[in-house]
N, C-alpha and C positions, 0 to 999 in steps of 0.2 A: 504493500500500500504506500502511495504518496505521502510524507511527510503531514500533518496535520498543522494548518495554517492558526495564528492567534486570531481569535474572535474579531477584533479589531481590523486586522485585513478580510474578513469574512464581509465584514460590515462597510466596508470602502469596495467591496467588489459589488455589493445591492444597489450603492448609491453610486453606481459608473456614471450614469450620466449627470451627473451632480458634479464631479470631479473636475479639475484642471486639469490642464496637458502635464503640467509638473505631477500632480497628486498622482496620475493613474502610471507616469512610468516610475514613479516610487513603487506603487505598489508594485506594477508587472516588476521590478528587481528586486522588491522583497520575498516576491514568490518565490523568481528563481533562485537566490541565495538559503532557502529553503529547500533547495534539491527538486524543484518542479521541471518537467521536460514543458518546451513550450507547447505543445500539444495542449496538456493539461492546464495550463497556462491559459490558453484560448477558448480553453472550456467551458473555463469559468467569467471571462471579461474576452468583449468582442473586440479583440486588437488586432491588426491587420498583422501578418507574419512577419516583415520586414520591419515591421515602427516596433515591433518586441525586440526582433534581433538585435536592432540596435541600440535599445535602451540595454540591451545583458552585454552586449559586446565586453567590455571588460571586466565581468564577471566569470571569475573563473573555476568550477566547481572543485571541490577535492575527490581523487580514483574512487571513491568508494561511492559519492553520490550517481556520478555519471553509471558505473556498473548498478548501481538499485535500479534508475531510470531505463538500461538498456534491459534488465529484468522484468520487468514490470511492464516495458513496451512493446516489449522484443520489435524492439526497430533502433534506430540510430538518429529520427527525429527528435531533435533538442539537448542531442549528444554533441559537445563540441568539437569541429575540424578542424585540421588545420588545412585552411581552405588557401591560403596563399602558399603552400608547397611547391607547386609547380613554378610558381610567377617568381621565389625566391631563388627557385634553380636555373631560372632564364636569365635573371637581373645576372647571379654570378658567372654564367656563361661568359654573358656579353661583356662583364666586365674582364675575364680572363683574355678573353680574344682579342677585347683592342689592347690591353697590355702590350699580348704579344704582335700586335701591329704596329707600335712604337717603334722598336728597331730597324724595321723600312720605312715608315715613312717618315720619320726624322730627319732624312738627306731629304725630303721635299721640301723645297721654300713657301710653297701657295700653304702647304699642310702648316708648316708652322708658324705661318704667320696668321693664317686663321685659329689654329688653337693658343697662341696667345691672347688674341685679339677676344674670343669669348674668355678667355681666362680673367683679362681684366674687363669686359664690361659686358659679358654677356649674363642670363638671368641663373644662375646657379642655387636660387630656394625652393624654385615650383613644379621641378620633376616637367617640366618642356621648354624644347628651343626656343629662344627668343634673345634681342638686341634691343635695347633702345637708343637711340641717340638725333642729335639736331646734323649731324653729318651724313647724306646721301652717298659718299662716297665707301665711308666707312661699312653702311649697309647694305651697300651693293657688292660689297669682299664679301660681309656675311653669306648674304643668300648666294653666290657663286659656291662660297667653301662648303655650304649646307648640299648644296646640288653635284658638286664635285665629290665629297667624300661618303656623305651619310644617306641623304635622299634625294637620286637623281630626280624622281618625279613631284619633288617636293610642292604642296600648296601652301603659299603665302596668306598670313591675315595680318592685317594692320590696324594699330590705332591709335590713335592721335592727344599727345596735350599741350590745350593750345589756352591763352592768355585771353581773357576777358575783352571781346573787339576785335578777335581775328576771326577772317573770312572763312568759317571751316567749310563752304563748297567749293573755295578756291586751293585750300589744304590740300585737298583729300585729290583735289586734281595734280597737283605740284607733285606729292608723293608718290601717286600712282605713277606719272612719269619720269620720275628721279629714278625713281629702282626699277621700270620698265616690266611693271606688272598693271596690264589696263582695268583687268578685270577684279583687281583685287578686293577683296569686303573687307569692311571697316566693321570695328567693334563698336561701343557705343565710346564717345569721346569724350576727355576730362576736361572740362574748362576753370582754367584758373578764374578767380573772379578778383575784379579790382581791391585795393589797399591788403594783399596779404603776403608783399612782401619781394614782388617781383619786380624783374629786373627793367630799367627803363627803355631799353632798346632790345625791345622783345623781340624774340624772334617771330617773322611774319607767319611761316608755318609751323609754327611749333615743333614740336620732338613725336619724333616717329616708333611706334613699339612693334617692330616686324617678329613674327613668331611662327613654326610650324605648323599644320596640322597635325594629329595623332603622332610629337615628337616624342614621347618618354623616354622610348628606347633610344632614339639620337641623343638624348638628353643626358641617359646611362652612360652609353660610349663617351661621349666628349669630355666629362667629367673625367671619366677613366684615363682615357689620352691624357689629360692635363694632371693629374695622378703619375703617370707614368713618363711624361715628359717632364716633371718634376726632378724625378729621381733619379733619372735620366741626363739632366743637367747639371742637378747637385747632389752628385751619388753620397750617402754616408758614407762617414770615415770609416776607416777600417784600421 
């Protein structure tokens, strides 16, 4: 049998519809910290299966609940996975390969002058490719380096922050043809707004934030390159 809940959570699962968003995923994690599978869980309060998952996501059972649960279900519903297995062997892959792709392309100049050039201003916290900068020139090595080494077929999106009184239909036409992408879509666009601090000779189009599509895995590798072009350059002593 399921653990036996305190009357108190008994009594917050009657009154669900009464509840706050906060109140009921307390409760859905008091369940489960109780040794509930979520099954039983949804039994009792009508929670969509994914809004539970994620309220337990860091809940994490001790061996002996999870086996009661797999007892008592005989299923593996609400049994924790480790569902990024696969995706962790992939990331380590890619990361071993470009490693060892460093000692060839390190005699190419375009190679490393593109992975300097993300090393110092490309987007390294959001797990995808991206640049920003008020230099078209600079962005146009980018998306070449992107297209040359990582994705020949790469699709570009861009978008824009622009100063309080700049022509953002004139922008968005500037930058399409600076980097020689006509068709490129624009995300939605930051505009600074007057007195907060900017600069008096604003730039006309603003600063452009070119980025991948579906780059993660580019975003693995390059990382790695500049890891290993690191080490590379300033091997430890020995």
């Amino acid at each position: 049998m399921k653990p036996t809940p305190p009357a108190t959570l008994l009594a917050q699962a009657a009154g669900w519809e009464d509840l706050t968003r906060w109140e009921r995923a307390e409760l859905g994690r008091a369940l489960r910290r109780l040794g509930w599978s979520y099954g039983e869980i949804r039994d009792l309060v009508p929670v969509p299966k994914g809004t539970l998952s994620n309220w337990c996501r860091d809940i994490r059972l001790p061996d002996e609940a999870v086996q009661a649960i797999k007892d008592r279900t005989n299923s593996r519903v609400g049994v924790p996975r480790d569902t990024q297995r696969k995706r962790r062997a992939e990331i380590e892959r890619i990361r071993n390969e470009a490693a060892a792709e460093v000692a060839e392309l390190v005699d190419d100049p375009f190679w490393v002058a593109g992975t300097v050039l993300y090393w110092g201003e490309g987007d390294k916290r959001h797990r995808h490719l991206s640049m920003t900068n008020s230099d078209s020139d600079l962005l146009l090595l980018f998306i070449a380096w992107v297209r040359k080494y990582l994705q020949p077929g790469a699709v570009f999106v861009l978008s824009l922050h622009l100063h309080e009184g700049n022509d953002e239909t004139e922008a968005k036409e500037h930058w399409r043809t600076s980097l020689g992408l006509p068709d490129a879509e624009f995300w939605t666009t930051y505009i600074k707004p007057r007195g907060t601090g900017q600069r008096r000779n604003h730039l006309a189009h603003g600063v452009c934030r070119v980025f991948t599509r579906r780059g993660t895995d580019s975003w693995i590798r390059t990382l790695a390159w500049i890891e290993a072009l690191r080490a590379h350059a300033w091997p430890a002593e020995k």
